[in-house]
C-alpha positions in Angstrom: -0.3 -13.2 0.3 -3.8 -13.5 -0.7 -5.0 -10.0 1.0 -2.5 -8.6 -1.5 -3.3 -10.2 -5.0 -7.2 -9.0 -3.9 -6.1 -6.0 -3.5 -4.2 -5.5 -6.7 -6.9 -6.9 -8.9 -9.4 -4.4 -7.2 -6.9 -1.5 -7.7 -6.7 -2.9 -11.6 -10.2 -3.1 -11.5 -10.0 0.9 -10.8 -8.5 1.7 -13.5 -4.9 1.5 -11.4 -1.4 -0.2 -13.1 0.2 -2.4 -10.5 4.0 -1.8 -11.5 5.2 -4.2 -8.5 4.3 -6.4 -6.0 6.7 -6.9 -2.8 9.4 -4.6 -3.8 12.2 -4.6 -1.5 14.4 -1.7 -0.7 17.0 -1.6 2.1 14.3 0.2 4.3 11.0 -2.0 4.5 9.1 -4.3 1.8 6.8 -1.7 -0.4 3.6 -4.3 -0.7 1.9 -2.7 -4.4 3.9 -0.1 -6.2 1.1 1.4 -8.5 -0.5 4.1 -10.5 -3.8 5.6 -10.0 -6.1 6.1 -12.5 -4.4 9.6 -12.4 -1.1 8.7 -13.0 0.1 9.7 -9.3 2.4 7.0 -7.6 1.2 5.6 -4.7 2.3 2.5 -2.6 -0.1 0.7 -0.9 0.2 -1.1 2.5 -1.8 -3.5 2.6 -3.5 -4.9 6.1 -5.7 -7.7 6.8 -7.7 -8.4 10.0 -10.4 -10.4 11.0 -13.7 -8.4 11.1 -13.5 -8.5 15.2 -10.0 -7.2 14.9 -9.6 -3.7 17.1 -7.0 -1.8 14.7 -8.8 -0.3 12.3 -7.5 1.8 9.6 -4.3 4.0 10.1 -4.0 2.7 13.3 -2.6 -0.4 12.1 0.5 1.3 11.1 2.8 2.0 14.2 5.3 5.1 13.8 8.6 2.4 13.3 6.3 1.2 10.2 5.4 4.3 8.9 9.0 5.8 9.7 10.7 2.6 7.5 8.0 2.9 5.0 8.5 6.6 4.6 12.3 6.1 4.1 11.5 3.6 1.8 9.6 6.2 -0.3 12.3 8.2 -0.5 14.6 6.0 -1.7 12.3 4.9 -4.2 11.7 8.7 -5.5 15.9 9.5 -5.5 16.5 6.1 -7.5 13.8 6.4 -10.1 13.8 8.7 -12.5 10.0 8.1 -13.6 8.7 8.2 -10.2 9.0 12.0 -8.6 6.9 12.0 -6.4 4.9 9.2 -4.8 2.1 9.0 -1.7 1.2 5.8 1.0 -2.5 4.6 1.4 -3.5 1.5 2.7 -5.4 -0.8 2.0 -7.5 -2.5 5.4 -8.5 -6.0 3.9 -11.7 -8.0 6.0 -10.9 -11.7 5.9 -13.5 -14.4 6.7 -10.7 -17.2 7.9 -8.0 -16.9 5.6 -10.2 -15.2 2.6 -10.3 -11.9 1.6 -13.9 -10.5 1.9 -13.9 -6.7 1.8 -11.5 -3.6 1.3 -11.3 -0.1 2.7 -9.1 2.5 1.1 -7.1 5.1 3.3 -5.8 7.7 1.0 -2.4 9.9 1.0 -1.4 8.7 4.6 1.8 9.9 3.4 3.0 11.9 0.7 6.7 12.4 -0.5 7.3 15.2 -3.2 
């Protein structure tokens, strides 16, 4: 998907380390498995609308989304060993047609210690 490789090069462009991209786990799809600049694990949903879209940021993530993606979290904190504790944002991506113009950044939407 083209929202997502624009938002991984952005997240690289941060100072981030992209450690996967669609990961599956029996739960839901993790879009970017990463690593902020501060070493934290974060996966990143990433959503893209067209500017006159009306869902904007964390309401474009239902509570069956966020329940799956939580679970998902989980599982990928009890299976590895280098990833203890790990956080959701997302990442609303503006398209113009089918083009990525513009990002937005919603931080630690969950957090799973």
């Amino acid at each position: 998907m083209a929202a997502e490789g624009f938002v991984s090069a952005a997240l690289e462009a941060m100072g981030w380390v992209v450690a996967a991209r669609n990961l599956r786990t029996p739960y839901a799809e993790i879009d970017i498995l990463a690593q902020d600049a501060c070493g934290h694990w974060v996966v990143v949903e990433v959503k893209a609308r067209q500017a006159d879209s009306w869902l904007q940021g964390e309401d474009c993530l239902g509570p069956n989304q966020l329940q799956r993606i939580s679970r998902a979290m989980e599982w990928l904190a009890n299976r590895q060993r280098k990833v203890q504790a790990v956080r959701l944002d997302l990442a609303l991506v503006q398209l113009s047609g089918q083009q990525p113009q513009s990002w937005q950044l919603f931080k630690e939407i969950l957090l799973y210690q």
